[in-house]
N, C-alpha and C positions, 0 to 999 in steps of 0.2 A: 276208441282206437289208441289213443294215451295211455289206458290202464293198459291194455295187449304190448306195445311198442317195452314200456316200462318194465311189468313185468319180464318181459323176453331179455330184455338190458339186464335183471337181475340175477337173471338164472345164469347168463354167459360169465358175469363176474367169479359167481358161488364156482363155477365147474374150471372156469381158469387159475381163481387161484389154488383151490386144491390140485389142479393137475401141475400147477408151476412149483406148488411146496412138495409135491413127492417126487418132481422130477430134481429138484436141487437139494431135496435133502436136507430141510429145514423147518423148521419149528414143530420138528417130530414129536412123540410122546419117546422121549427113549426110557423109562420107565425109571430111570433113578430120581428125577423128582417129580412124581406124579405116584406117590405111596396109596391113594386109593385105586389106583387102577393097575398100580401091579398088584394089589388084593385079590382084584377081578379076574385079571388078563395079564399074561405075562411074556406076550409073544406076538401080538398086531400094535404096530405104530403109528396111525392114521394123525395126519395134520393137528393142533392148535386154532385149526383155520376158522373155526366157529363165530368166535369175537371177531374177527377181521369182515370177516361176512356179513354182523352185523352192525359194526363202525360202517361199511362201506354203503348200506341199505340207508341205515339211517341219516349219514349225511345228503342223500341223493334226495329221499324223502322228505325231510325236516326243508319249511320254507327258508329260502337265504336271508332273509333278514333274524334269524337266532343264531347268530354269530358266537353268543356269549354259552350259548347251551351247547356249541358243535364241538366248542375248544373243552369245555368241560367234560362231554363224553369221551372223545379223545385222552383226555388225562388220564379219566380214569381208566379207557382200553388201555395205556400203556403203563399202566403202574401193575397190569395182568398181565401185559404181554414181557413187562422186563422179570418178575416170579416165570412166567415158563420159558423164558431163553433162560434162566440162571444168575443173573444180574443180579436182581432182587430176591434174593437167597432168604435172607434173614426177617421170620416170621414179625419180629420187634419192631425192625424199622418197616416194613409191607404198612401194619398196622399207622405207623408213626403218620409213614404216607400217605396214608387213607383218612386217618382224621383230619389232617391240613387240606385235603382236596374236600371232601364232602363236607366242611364248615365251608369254605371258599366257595363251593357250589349253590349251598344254603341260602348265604347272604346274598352272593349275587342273581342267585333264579330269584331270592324273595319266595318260596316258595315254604310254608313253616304249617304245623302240625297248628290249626285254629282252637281246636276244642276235643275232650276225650267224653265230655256227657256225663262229668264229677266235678261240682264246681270246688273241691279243693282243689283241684290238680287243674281248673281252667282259673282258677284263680293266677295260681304262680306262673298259666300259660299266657297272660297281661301282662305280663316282663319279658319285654325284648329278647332279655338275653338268655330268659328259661327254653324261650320257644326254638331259639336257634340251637341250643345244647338235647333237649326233647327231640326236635326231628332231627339230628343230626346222629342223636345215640338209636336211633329208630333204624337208620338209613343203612351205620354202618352194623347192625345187628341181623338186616337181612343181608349185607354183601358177602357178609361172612359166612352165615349160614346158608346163604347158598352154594359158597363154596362149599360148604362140609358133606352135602348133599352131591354133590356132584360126582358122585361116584356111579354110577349106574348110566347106561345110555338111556338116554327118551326122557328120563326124570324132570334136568331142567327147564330142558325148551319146552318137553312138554306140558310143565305145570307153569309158567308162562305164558305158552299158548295157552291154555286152559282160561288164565285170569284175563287175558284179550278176547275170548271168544263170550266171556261171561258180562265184560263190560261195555261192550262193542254199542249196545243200544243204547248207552248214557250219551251215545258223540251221535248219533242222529240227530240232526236239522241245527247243532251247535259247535262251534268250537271253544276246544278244552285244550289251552296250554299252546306245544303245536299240533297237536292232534285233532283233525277233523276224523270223521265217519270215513273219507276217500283214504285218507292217509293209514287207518287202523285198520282198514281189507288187504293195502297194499305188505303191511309189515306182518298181517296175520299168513300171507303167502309165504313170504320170508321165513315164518318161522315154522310153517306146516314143512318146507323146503331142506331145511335144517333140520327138523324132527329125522324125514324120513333117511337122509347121509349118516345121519346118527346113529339110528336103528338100524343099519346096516354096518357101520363100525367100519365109515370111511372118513369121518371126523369126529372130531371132540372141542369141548369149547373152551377147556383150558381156563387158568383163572384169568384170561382177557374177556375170553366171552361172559364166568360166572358174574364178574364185577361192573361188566356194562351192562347185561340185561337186565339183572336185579337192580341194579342203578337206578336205569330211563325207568324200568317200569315202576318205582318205590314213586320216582318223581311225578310221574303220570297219575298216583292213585292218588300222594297227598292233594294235586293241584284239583281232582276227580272231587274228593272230599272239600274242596275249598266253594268249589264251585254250585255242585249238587248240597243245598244247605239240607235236606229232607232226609240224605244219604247216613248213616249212624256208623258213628269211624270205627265199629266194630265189624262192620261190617268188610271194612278194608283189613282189619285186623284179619277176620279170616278166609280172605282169600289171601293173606302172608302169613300164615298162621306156621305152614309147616317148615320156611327155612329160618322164620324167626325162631320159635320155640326148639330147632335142631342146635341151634347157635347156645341159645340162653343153657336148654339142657347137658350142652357139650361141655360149656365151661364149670354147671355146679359138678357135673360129675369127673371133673378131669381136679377141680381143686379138692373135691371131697377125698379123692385119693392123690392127694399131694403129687399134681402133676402140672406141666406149665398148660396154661388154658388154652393158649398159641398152638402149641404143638398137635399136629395132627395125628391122629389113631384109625385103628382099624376097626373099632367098635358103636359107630354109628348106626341108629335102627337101620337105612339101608341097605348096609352090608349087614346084620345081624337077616335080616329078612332073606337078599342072597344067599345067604347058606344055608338058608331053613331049605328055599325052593330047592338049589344045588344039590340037598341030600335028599329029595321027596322025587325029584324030576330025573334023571340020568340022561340028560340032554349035552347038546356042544355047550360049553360054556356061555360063547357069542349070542346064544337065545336065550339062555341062562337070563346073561346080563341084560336083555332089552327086557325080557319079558317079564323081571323083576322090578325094574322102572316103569311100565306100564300098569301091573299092580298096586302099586303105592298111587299113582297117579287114578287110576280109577276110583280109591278113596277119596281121593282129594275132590275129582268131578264131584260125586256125590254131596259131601261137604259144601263143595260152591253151590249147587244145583238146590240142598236143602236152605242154604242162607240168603240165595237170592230170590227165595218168596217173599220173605219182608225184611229187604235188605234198611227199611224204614225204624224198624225194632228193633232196642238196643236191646231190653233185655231178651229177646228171642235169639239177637245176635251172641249174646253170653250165654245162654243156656248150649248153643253149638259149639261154642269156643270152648267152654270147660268139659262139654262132652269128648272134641276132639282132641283132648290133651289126655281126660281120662282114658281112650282109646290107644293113645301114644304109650302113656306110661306101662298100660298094662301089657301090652303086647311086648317092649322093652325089656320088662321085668320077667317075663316066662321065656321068651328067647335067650337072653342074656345066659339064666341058669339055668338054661337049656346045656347051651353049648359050655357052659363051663362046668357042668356035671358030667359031662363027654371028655373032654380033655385028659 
């Protein structure tokens, strides 16, 4: 009856405060800083309200005694929520921001990247302070790339959902961090909930929701890896495979042509893929854009689903990982000079 009551608690939240932010007119998408989604869409405004929804989920769920994890997810919602009011405008200091909090997070969870299964690299991970600068360059490399992803509905929640419903059986009969098994069905609602508001283009997560979700769940998977010593941290690698590598590849291609690495574009495989579908499909755009984020994301299943048969094997884990990058690059590379032979 607990799980019923709760969930029903969850769902009133999710539906009040979207109806409270479009009744006042607030923390809209008004589309002049949100440049991947005036890509997409240039004319539905639906809430920010993503990340609020799941600040609010999480604080409810998470036991009261992680006082020290509540204030830190908090931070981080709001170092996204002040980038989408406009506050935090400038890409330089966002960045600045995000390092200060995620080393602050680091230290005080304790929570630090054990071993990669290279003992050079777990050599230098024997020092204090390699381990804290490692998972911290780790942490803010998916926050970021998940932001850059974030351009399509369904994409993010859904490739988060996807990594909770893949790891869900590691938290049976244990708890991990604060996550038990009750707690990881409760939040797996939450974000099926969220999916579906999304794919209907009555919210968006805004970079409050992209830098909390990717946040909790980076922190869940190292503590995942600390815990499950059998677990091969490649395997973590690739179920974050694709907003890590979105991030790393954004930056060599944005410096190879002498651009700031900060600065956001409109030439993410994401949006290279929506416009492949957009010229192939003659549909509303609004189906356009989910049904492209479900695409991508159906890769991604298969990927988790091919990795978690011997999530135990590194090198099986690496033979996936550099398959799924050769997949990435190729497809990048004939989209790319696709559309710039069209031009």
């Amino acid at each position: 009856m607990e799980f019923i009551e709760q969930s029903i608690f969850i769902f009133i939240i999710f539906f009040f405060i979207n109806y409270l932010l479009n009744k006042v007119d607030f923390f809209l998408d008004n589309k002049k800083s949100s440049l991947h989604k005036v890509f997409i869409d240039k004319t539905t405004k639906p809430p920010f309200s993503g990340g609020i929804i799941i600040l609010f989920s999480l604080l409810i769920l998470m036991p009261n005694n992680e006082i020290n994890f509540k204030i830190i997810i908090f931070l981080i919602f709001m170092t996204g929520f002040l980038s989408d009011i406009g506050i935090l405008k400038s890409a330089n200091l966002r960045f600045i921001v995000q390092i200060i909090l995620v080393l602050f997070s680091v230290i005080i969870l304790e929570k630090y990247i054990q071993t990669v299964r290279w003992n050079l690299l777990d050599n230098f991970l024997a020092n204090y302070y390699f381990k804290i600068f490692l998972t911290s360059f780790c942490i803010l490399i998916l926050i970021n790339g998940t932001n850059f992803i974030d351009g399509l509905n369904t994409i993010v929640i859904g490739y988060y959902l996807l990594i909770i419903l893949f790891i869900n059986s590691f938290f049976q009969g244990s708890d991990i961090f604060i996550f038990n098994y009750e707690i990881i069905i409760y939040f797996s609602i939450v974000l099926i909930a969220l999916l579906i508001l999304n794919a209907l283009n009555m919210l968006y997560l805004g970079d409050n929701g992209a830098y909390l979700l990717s946040f909790f769940i980076g922190i869940i998977l190292i503590d995942l890896s600390i815990n499950q010593k059998n677990l091969s941290p490649y395997y973590v690698v690739n179920l974050l495979w694709y907003p890590a590598y979105e991030n790393l590849f954004s930056i060599i291609r944005k410096v190879k042509n002498k651009q700031s690495a900060l600065k956001p574009d409109n030439l993410h495989l994401h949006q290279l893929i929506f416009l492949f579908i957009k010229k192939k499909l003659k549909f509303n755009l609004k189906f356009i854009n989910t049904f492209s984020g479900i695409i991508i994301n159906l890769f991604n299943l298969i990927i988790f689903a091919i990795a978690t048969q011997d999530y135990t094997n590194t090198k099986f884990q690496l033979i996936i990982l550099f398959t799924s990058l050769i997949i990435y690059n190729s497809i990048y590379v004939i989209l790319n000079k696709k559309f710039k032979n069209n031009k």
